[in-house]
KEDRENVO-302405 format. One record per residue (C-alpha): residue number from 1; x, y, z; residue in three letters. Coordinates in steps of 0.2 Angstrom, whole numbers, plus 2048, in hexadecimal, padded with zeros to 3 digits. Layout:
BEGIN
{NUM, {X, Y, Z}, 'Ala'};
...
This chain:
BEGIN
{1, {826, F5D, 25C}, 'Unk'};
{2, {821, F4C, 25C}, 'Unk'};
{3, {82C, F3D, 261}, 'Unk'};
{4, {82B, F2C, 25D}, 'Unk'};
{5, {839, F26, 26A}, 'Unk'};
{6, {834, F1A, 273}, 'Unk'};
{7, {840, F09, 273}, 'Unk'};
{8, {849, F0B, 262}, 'Unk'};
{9, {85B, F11, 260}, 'Unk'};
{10, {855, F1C, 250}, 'Unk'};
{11, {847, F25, 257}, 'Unk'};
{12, {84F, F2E, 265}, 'Unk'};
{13, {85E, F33, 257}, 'Unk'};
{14, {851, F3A, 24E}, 'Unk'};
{15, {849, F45, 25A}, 'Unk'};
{16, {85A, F4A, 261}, 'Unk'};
{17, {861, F4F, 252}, 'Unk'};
{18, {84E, F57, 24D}, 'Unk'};
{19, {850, F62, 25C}, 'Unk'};
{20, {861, F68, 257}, 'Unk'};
{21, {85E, F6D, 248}, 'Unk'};
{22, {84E, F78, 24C}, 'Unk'};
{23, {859, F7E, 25A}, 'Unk'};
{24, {867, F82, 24F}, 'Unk'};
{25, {85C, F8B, 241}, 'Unk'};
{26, {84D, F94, 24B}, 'Unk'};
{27, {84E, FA2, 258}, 'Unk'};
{28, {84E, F9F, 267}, 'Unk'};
{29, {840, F8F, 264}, 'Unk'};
{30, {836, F89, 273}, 'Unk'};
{31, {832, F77, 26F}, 'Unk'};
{32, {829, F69, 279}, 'Unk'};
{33, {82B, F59, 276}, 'Unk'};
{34, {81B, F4D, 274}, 'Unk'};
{35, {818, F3B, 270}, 'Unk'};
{36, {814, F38, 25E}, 'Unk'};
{37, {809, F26, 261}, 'Unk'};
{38, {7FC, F2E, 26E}, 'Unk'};
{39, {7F2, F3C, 26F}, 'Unk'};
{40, {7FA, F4E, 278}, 'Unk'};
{41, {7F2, F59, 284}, 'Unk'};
{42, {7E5, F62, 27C}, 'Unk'};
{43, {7EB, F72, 285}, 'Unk'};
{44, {7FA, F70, 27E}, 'Unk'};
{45, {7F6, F6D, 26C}, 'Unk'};
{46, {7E7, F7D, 26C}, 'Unk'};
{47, {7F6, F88, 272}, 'Unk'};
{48, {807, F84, 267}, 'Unk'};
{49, {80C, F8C, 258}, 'Unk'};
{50, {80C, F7C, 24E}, 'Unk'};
{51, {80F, F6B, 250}, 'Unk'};
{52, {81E, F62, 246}, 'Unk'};
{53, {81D, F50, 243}, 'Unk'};
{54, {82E, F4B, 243}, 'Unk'};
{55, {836, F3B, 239}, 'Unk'};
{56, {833, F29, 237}, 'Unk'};
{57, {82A, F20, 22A}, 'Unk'};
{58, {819, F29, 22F}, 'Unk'};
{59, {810, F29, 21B}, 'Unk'};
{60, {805, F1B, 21D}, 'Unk'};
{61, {7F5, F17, 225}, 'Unk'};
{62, {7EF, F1F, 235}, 'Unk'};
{63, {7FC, F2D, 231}, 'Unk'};
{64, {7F2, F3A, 23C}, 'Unk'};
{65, {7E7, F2E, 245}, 'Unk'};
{66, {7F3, F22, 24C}, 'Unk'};
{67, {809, F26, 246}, 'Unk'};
{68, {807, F3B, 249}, 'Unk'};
{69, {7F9, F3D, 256}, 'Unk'};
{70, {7FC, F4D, 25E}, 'Unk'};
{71, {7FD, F54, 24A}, 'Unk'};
{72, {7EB, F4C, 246}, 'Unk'};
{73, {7E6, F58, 255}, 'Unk'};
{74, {7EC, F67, 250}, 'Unk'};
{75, {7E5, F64, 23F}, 'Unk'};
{76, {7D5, F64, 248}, 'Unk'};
{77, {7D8, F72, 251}, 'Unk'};
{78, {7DE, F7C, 244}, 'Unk'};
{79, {7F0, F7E, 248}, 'Unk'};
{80, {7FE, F7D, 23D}, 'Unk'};
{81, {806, F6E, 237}, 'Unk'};
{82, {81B, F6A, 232}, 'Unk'};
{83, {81F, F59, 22C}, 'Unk'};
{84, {832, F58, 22D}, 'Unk'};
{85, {83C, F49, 225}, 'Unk'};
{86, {82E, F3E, 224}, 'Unk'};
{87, {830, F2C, 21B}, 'Unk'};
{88, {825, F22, 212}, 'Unk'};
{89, {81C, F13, 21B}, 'Unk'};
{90, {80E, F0D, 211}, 'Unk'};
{91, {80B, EFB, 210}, 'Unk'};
{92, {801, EFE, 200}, 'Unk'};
{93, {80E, EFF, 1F3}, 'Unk'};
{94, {80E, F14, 1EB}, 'Unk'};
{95, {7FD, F19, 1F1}, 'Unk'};
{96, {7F8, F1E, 202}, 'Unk'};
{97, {7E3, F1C, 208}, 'Unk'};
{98, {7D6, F2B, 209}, 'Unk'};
{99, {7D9, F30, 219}, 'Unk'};
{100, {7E9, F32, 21A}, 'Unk'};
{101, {7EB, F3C, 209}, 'Unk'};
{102, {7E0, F46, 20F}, 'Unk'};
{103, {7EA, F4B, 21E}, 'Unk'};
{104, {7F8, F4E, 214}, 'Unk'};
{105, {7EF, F5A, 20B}, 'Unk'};
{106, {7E8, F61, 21C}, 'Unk'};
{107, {7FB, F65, 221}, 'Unk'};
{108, {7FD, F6C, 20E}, 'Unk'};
{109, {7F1, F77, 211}, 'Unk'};
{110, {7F7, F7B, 223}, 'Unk'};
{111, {809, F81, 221}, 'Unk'};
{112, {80F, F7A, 20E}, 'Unk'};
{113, {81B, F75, 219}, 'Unk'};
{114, {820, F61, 217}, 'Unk'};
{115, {831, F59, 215}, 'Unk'};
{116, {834, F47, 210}, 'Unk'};
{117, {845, F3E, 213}, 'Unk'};
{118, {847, F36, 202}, 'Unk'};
{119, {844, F37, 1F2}, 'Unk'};
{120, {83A, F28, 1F0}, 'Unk'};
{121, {82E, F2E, 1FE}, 'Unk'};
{122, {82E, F41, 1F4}, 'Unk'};
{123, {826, F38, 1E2}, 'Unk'};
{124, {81B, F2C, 1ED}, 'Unk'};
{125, {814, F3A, 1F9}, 'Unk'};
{126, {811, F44, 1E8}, 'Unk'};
{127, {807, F37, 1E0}, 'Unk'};
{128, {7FE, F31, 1EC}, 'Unk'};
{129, {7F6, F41, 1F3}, 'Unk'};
{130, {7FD, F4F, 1E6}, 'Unk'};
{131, {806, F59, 1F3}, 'Unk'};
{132, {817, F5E, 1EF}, 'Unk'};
{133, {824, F5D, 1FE}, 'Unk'};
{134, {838, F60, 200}, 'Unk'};
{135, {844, F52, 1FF}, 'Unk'};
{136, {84F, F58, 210}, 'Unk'};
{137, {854, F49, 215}, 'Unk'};
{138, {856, F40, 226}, 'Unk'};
{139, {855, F4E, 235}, 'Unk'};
{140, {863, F40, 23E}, 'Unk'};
{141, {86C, F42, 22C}, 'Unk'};
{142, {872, F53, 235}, 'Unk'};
{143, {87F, F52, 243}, 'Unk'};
{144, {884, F64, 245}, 'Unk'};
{145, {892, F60, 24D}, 'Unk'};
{146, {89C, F56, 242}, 'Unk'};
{147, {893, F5B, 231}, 'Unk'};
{148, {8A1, F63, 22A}, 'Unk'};
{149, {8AC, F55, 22E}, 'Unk'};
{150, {8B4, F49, 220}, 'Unk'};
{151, {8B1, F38, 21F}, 'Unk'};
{152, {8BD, F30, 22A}, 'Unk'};
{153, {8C4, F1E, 223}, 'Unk'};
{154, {8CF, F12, 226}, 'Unk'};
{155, {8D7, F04, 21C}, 'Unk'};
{156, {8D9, EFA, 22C}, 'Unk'};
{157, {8C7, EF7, 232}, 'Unk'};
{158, {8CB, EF2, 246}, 'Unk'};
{159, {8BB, EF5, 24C}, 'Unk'};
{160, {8A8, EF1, 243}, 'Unk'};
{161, {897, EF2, 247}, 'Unk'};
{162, {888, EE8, 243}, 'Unk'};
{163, {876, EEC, 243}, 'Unk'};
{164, {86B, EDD, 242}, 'Unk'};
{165, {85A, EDD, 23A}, 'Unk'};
{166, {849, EE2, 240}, 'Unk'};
{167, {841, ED6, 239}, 'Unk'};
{168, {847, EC2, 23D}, 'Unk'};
{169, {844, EBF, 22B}, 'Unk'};
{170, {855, EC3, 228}, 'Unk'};
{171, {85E, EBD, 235}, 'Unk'};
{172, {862, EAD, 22B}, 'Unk'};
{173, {86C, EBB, 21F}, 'Unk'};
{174, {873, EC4, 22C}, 'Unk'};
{175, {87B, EB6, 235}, 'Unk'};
{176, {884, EB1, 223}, 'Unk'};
{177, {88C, EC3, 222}, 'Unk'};
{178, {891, EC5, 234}, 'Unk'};
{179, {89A, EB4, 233}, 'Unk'};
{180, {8A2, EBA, 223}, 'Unk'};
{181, {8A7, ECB, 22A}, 'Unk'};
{182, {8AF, EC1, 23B}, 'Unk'};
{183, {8BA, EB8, 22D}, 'Unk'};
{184, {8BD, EC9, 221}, 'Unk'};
{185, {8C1, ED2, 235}, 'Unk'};
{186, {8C9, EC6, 23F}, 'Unk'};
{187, {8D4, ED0, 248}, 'Unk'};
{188, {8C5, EE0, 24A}, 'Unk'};
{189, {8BB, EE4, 258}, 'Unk'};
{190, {8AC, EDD, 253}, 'Unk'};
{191, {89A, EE4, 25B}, 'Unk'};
{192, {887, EDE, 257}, 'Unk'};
{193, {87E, EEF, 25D}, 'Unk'};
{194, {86A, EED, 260}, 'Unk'};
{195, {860, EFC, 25C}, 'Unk'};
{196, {850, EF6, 261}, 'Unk'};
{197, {856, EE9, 272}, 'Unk'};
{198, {852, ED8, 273}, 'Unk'};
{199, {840, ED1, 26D}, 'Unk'};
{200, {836, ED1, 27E}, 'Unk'};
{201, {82B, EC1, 282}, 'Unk'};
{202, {81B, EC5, 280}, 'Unk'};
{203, {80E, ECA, 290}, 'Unk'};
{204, {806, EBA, 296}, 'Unk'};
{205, {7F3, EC0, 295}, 'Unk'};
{206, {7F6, EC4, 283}, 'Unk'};
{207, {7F6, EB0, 27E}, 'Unk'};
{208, {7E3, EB1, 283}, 'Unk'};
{209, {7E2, EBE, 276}, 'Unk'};
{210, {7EC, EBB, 267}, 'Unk'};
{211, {7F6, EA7, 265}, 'Unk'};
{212, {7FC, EAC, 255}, 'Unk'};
{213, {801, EBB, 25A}, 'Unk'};
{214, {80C, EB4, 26A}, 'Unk'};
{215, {812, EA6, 261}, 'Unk'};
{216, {819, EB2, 255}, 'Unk'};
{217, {821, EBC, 261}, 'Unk'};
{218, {82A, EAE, 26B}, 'Unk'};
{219, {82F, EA7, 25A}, 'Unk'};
{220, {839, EB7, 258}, 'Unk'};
{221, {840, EB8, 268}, 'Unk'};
{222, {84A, EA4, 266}, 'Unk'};
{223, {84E, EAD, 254}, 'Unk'};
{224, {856, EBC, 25B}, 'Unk'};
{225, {85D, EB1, 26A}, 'Unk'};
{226, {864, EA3, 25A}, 'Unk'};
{227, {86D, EB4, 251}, 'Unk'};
{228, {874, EBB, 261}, 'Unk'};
{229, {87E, EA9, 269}, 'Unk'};
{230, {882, EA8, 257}, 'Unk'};
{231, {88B, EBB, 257}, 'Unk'};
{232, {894, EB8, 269}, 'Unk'};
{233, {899, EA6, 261}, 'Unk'};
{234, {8A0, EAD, 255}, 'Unk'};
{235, {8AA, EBC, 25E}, 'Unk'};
{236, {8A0, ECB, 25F}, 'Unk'};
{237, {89B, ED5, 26C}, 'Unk'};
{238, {887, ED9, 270}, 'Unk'};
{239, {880, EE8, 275}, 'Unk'};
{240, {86F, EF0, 278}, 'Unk'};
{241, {86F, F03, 275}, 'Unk'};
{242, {85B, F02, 275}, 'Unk'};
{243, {850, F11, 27F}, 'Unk'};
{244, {85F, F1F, 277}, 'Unk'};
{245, {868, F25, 26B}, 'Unk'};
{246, {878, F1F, 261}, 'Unk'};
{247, {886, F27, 26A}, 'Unk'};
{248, {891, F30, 260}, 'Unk'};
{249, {8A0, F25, 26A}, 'Unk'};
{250, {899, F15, 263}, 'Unk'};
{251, {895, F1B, 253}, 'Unk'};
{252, {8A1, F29, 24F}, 'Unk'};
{253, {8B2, F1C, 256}, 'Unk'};
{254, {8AE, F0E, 24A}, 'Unk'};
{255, {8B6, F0A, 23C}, 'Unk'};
{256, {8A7, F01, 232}, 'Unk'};
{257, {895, F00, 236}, 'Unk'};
{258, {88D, EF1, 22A}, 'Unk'};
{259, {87A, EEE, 22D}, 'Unk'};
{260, {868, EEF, 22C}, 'Unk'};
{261, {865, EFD, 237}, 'Unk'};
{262, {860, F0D, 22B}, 'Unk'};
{263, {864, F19, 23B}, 'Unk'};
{264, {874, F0F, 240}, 'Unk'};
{265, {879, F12, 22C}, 'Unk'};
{266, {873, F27, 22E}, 'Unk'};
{267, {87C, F28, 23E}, 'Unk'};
{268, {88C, F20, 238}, 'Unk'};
{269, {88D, F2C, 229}, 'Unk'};
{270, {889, F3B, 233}, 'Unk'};
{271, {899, F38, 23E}, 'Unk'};
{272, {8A1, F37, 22F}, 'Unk'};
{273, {8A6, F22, 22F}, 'Unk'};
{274, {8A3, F17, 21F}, 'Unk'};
{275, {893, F0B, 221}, 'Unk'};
{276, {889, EFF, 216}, 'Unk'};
{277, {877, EFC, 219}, 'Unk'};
{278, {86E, EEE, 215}, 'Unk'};
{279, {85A, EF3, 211}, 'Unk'};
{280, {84B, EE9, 218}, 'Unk'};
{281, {83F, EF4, 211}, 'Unk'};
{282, {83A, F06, 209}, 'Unk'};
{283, {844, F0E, 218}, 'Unk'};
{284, {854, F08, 212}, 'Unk'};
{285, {850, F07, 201}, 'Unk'};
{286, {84B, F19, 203}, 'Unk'};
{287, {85C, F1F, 20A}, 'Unk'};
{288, {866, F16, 1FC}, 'Unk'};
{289, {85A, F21, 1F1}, 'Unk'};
{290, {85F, F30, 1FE}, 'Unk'};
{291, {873, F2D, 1FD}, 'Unk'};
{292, {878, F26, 1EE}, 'Unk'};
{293, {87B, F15, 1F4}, 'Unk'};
{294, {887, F0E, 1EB}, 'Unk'};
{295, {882, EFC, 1EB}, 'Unk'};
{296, {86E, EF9, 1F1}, 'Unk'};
{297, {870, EEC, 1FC}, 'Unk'};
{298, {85E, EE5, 1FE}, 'Unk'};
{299, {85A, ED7, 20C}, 'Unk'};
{300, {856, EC8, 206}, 'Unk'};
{301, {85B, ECB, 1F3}, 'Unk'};
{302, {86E, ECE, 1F7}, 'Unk'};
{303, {878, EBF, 1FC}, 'Unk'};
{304, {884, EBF, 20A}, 'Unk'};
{305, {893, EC1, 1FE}, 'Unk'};
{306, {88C, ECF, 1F6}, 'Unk'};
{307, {88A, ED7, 204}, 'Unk'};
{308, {89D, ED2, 20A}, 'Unk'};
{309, {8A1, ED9, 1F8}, 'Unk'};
{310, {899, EEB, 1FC}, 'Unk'};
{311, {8A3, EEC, 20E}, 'Unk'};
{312, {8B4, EE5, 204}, 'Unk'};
{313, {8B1, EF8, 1F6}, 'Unk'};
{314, {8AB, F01, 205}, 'Unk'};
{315, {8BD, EFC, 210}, 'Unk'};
{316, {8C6, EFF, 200}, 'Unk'};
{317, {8BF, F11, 1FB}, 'Unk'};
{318, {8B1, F13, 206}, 'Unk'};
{319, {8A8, F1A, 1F6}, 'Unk'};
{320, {897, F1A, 1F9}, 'Unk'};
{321, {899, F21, 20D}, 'Unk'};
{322, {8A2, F30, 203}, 'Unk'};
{323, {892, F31, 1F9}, 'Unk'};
{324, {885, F2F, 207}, 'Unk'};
{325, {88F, F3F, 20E}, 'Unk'};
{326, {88F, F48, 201}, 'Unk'};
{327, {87D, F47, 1FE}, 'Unk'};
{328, {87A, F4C, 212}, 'Unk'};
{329, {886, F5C, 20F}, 'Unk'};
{330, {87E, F60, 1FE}, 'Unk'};
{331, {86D, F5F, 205}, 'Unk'};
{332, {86F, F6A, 216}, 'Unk'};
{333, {869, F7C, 20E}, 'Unk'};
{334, {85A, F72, 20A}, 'Unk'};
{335, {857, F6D, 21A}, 'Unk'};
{336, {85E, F7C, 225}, 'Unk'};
{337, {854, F86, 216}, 'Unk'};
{338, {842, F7C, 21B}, 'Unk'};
{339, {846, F7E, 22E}, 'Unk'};
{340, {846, F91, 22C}, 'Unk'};
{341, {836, F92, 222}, 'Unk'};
{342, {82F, F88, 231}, 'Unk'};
{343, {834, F96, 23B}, 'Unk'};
{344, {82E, FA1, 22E}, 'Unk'};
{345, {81D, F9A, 22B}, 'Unk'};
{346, {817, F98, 23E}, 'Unk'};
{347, {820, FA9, 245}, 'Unk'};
């Protein structure tokens, strides 16, 4: 099964909780693990049972060649392909290039056997290549432990987490709503969690190579560096689960997670706490689509009191985190349904 977990929070949520559920449907699985961004021992690849590509916004360009290597080889070689909980990614609005509809038609034609993790990804993927696919969900939508769990909530929010944005973009938006949430929760334990760390400064050889590029990249290191003296100004703690996955202790003890982070939203609702997620892009947008969001807050069109306005219903009633849970339970026989024709289909 391919992982993408390199640095970011999400990925390594999504390869945990990928592994369990195969593990929880199939008998007896013997799975291995291989990087999903470079090429897999050849040996390896000839002699599996199939590959499964495994998460992540992987429908664009360079789907096989470049986001899923080791399932481009097995497609070479003629061994069975699984996409499981796949997301779109495409840059290119509703369509997807040559290639990479081909290869989606390569893995159609290889097992029948691909899962998307939205609904918006399911129309997208179906007009763009004419493969049909199974709206799943999220593999990290599925914490088995805590899935049959209600949503715990509490009127008295004493301890909230934020996740910043990815892109610096936003971060003029995101420090408007932390300062209003440090007024709405004085009292709270307030914590500003980074998914993907800390923007790194960029290699000195690689201003020879691309200026623009560099300057860029320091750019967004004094903007992150701005947001985070900002955050402990104003109260908040900082801290860096990069290289890991969301611990069920951070996420499963709050009492509100608030941010940008589409797997800091999924993890929160999995442990069963209310969140409200704030979408930079088709991820996010995609996962309002998934679990009914209740108020599709989109970064850059919503103002910081809108925002503030969602978390203030959400504190009240916590309406749309009952929704988003309901979806995940509603949509498990699907998924553990898929799992086991994986099993079915490769033996």
């Amino acid at each position: 099964m391919t992982t993408g977990a390199i640095k970011n929070a999400g990925d390594f949520l999504i390869h945990e909780r990928g592994l369990e559920l195969l593990e929880s449907v199939l008998d007896r699985p013997k799975l291995t693990s291989v990087a999903r961004w470079k090429p897999a021992d050849p040996d390896l690849v000839a002699s599996s049972t199939a590959v499964i590509a495994c998460g992540g916004p992987g429908l664009r360009r360079g789907l096989v060649s470049d986001t899923y290597m080791p399932a481009g080889q097995a497609l070479e070689a003629g061994r069975p392909v699984v996409f499981l909980g796949v997301g779109w990614g495409s840059t290119a609005g509703v369509s997807l290039d040559g290639h990479t509809a081909e290869a989606v038609r390569a893995v159609q034609r290889s097992t029948g056997l691909i899962s998307v993790r939205d609904p918006i990804t399911e129309r997208r993927l179906a007009a763009a290549t004419g493969c049909s696919s199974t709206m799943t969900g999220c593999p990290a939508w599925y914490d088995l432990e805590r899935f049959g769990e209600r949503l715990a909530r509490s009127d008295d929010v004493s301890r909230i987490l934020f996740t910043p944005p990815a892109s610096p973009r936003f971060l003029t938006q995101a420090e408007a709503v932390i300062g209003a949430l440090s007024d709405r929760f004085a009292a709270a334990d307030r914590t500003i969690v980074l998914h993907r760390g800390r923007p790194s400064a960029p290699a000195v050889q690689d201003s020879y190579r691309a200026p623009r590029s560099v300057a860029r990249s320091v750019a967004h290191q004094l903007l992150y560096r701005r947001f985070e003296r900002s955050a402990r100004r104003l109260g908040w703690n900082v801290i860096d689960i990069s290289g890991a996955t969301p611990s069920r202790d951070l996420y499963g003890s709050t009492d509100l997670h608030v941010g940008y982070r589409v797997h800091a939203h999924i993890q929160t609702l999995s442990l069963r706490r209310p969140s409200v997620l704030i979408a930079e892009d088709i991820r996010g947008i995609g996962q309002f689509a998934a679990l009914d969001d209740s108020y599709w807050l989109i970064a850059g069109a919503a103002s910081a009191a809108d925002i503030v306005g969602a978390v203030d219903l959400e504190v009240r009633d916590a309406g749309s985190s009952e929704l988003g849970v309901a979806k995940m339970k509603a949509t498990w026989p699907v998924m553990r349904s898929f799992v086991a024709r994986i099993g079915q289909a490769i033996g």
